[in-house]
C-alpha atoms as one frame of an Amber mdcrd trajectory, in Angstrom:
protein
   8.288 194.235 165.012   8.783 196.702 162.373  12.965 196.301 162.404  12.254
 192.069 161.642  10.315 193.317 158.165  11.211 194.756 155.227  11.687 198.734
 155.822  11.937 199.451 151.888  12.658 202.915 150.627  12.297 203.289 146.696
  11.642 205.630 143.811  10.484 204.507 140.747  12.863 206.488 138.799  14.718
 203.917 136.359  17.557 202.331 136.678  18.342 199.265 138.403  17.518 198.648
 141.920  20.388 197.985 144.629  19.399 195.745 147.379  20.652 195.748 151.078
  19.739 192.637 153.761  20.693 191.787 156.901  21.218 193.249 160.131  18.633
 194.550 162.062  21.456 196.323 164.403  22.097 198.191 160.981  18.491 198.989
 159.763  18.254 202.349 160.475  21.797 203.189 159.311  21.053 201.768 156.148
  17.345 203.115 155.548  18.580 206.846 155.829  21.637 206.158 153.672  19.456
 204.993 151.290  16.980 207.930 151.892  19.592 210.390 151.602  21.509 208.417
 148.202  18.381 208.491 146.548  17.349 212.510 146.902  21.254 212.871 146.313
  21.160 210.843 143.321  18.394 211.049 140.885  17.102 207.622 139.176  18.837
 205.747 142.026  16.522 202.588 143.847  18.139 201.301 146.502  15.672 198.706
 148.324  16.722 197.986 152.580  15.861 194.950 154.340  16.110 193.991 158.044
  16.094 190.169 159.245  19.138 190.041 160.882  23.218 189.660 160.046  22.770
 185.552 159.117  19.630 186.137 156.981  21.443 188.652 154.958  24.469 186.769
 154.486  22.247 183.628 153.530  21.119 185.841 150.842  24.508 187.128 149.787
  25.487 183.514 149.035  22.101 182.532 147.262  22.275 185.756 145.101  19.459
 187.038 146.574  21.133 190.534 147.585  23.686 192.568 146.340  24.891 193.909
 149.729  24.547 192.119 153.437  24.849 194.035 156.198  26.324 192.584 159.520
  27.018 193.632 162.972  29.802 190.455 163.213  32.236 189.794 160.812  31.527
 187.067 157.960  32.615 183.647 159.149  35.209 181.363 157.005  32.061 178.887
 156.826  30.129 181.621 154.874  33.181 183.061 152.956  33.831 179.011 152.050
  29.887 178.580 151.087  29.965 181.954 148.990  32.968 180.879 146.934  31.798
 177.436 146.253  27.893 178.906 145.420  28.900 181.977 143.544  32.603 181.535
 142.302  33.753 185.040 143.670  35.249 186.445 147.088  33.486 187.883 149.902
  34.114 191.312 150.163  34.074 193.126 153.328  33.746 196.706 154.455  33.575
 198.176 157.152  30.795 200.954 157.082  30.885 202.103 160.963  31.867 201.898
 164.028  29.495 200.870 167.002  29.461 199.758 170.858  27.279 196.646 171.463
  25.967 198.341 175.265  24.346 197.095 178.293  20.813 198.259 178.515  18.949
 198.475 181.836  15.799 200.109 183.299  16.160 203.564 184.216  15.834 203.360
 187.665  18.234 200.666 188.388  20.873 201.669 190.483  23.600 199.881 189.295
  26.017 201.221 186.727  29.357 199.695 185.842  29.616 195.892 185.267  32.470
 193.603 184.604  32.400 191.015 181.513  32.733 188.336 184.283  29.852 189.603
 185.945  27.975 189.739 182.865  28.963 186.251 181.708  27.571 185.007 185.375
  24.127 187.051 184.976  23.606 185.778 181.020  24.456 182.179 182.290  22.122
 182.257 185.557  25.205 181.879 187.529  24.514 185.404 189.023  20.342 185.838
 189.485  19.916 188.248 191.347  21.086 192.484 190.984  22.233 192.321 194.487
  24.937 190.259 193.878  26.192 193.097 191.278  25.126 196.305 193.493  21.534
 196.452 192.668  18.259 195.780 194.310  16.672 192.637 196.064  15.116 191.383
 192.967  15.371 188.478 190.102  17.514 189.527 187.279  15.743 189.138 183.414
  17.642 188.562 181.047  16.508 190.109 176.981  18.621 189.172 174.047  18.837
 188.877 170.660  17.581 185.701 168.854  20.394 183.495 166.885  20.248 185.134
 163.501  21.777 187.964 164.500  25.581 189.252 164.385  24.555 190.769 167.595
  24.026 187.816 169.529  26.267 185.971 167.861  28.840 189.009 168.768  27.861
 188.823 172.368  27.581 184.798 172.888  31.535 184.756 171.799  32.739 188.083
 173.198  31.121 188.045 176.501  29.804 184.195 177.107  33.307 182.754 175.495
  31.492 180.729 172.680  29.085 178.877 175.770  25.578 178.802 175.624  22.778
 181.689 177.004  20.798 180.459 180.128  17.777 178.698 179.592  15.042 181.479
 180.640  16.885 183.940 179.032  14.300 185.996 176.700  14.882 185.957 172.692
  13.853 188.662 171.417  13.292 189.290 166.917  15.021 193.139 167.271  17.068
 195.648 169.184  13.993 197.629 169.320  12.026 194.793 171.190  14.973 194.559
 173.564  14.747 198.396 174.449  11.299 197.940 174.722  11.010 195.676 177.420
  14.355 197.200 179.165  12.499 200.296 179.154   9.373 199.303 180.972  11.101
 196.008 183.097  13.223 197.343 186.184  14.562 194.138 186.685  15.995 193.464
 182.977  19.029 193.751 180.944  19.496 193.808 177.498  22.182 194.585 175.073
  22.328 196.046 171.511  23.990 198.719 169.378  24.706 202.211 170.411  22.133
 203.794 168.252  19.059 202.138 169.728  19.910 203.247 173.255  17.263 205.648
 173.795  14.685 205.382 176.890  17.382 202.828 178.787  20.533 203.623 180.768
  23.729 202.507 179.084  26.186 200.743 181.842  29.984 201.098 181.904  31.880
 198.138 181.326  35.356 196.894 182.013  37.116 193.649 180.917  37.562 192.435
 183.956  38.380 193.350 187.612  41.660 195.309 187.207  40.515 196.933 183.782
  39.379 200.601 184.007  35.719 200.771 183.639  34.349 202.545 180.030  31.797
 204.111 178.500  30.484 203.284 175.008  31.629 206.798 174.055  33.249 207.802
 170.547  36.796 208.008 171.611  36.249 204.791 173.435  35.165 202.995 170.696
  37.420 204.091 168.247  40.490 203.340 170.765  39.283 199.720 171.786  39.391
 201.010 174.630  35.499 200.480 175.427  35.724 196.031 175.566  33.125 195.612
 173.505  33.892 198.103 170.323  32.967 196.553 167.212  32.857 197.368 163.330
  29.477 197.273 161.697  30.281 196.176 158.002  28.767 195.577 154.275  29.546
 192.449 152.159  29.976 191.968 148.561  30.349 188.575 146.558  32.914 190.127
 144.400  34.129 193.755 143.925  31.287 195.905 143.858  30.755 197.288 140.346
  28.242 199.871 138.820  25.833 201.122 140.984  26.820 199.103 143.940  30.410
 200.204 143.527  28.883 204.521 143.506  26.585 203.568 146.733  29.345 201.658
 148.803  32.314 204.940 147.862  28.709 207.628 149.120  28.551 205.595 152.327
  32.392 206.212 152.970  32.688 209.649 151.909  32.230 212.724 154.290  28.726
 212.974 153.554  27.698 209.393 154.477  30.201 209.111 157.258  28.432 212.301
 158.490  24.785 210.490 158.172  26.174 207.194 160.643  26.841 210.168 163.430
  23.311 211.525 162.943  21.515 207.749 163.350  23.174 207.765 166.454  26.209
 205.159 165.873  30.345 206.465 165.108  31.996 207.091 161.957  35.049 205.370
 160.610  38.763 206.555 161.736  39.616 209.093 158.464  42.506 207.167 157.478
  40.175 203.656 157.885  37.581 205.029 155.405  40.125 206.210 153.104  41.480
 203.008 152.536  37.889 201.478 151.971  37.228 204.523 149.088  40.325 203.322
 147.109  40.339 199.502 147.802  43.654 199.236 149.680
């Protein structure tokens, strides 16, 4: 799939060459802030590579990178393994703010769910989308595969740290996921907000008594939406030097304004402040 290869985007205008890995939730977002940096920024490279959140923190710690993106945050493990390998800190930044969302065919009828029902449905306890409002039929299950943030995101958000069902479908992108969702009206999938095109989006609440919510902006930004998340960058060290200029354009106006136009939510004002001055 194209988001599981490298998507580069470089001129060969001097300079040196910044280098972004890891999450293929984050792909897109990072391909058009790099298309965007570079017309913006004459002699700038900046090189973007997909493979998902673990690859490109693999990378971070082998020096392979200079920025890993990552739809979950960086685990002590990592921030442990980086220290020891490299000497420095990981740094982390938040970048955005997405909704991981509930795909579904079009056509399905059913449109809310619980996190309890969807813990039941990813663990074959629930098989069937009658059991959750839905048709007679056998429920498929899509995810991501275990290099992601995203499924690692989901298996401890929604599935409490216990393992996917056995026929549950791995899948190498969020693009394969909609994919399949999109032409399978028995399947569900999940994914980030800006791949939800072609699928319906359920409503979810955290449980019975909880208000149920869409993945909207206000949502998201509130918490109020149960599975809000931050979509971040990591740095071993404090960026410097180019790095340093592309990480402050990704937090300014102008590349806040680019995550709302690839389809995912910008940072709170005061949130991205903070990031621009280091506090």
């Amino acid at each position: 799939m194209i988001l599981a290869v490298a998507l580069l985007t470089a001129f060969a205008l001097g300079g040196r060459t910044v280098t972004i890995k890891g999450s293929d939730t984050m792909v897109i977002l990072g391909q058009r802030w790099a298309e965007i940096y570079m017309k913006t920024h004459p002699g700038a490279t900046i090189q973007v590579t997909g493979g998902g959140s673990g690859t490109g923190i693999a990378q971070l710690i082998d020096g392979a990178t200079d920025i890993a993106q990552s739809s979950r945050p960086m685990k002590d493990p990592e921030k442990q393994q980086l220290k020891a390998t490299r000497g420095v800190a990981a740094i982390e930044i938040p970048t955005a703010l997405d909704g991981l969302v509930i795909y579904v065919h079009e056509n399905n009828p059913v449109v809310k769910l619980t996190l309890a029902q969807l813990k039941a449905m990813y663990q074959a306890d629930i098989i069937n989308w009658k059991d959750v409002g839905g048709p007679n039929a056998e429920i498929v299950l899509y995810s991501r595969e275990n290099n992601s943030g995203t499924y690692t995101y989901f298996k401890e958000r929604v599935l409490n740290g216990e393992d996917f069902a056995a026929q549950c479908q791995m899948l190498p992108g969020t693009a394969a996921i909609i994919d399949e969702t999109a032409k399978d009206p028995n399947g569900i999938g999940f994914g980030g907000i800006g791949y939800a095109k072609g699928v319906k989006v359920l409503s979810i609440a955290a449980d019975e008594k909880s208000e149920y919510s869409e993945p909207t902006a206000a949502n998201i930004a509130s918490t109020k939406y149960p599975l809000a998340r931050y979509l971040y960058w990591y740095c071993a060290g404090e960026p410097s030097g180019d790095t340093r200029k592309l990480v402050q354009w990704i937090l300014s106006d102008e590349g806040q304004k680019v995550v709302a136009e690839v389809g995912y939510y910008p940072l709170p004002k005061k949130a991205a402040s903070q990031e621009k001055t280091g506090k």
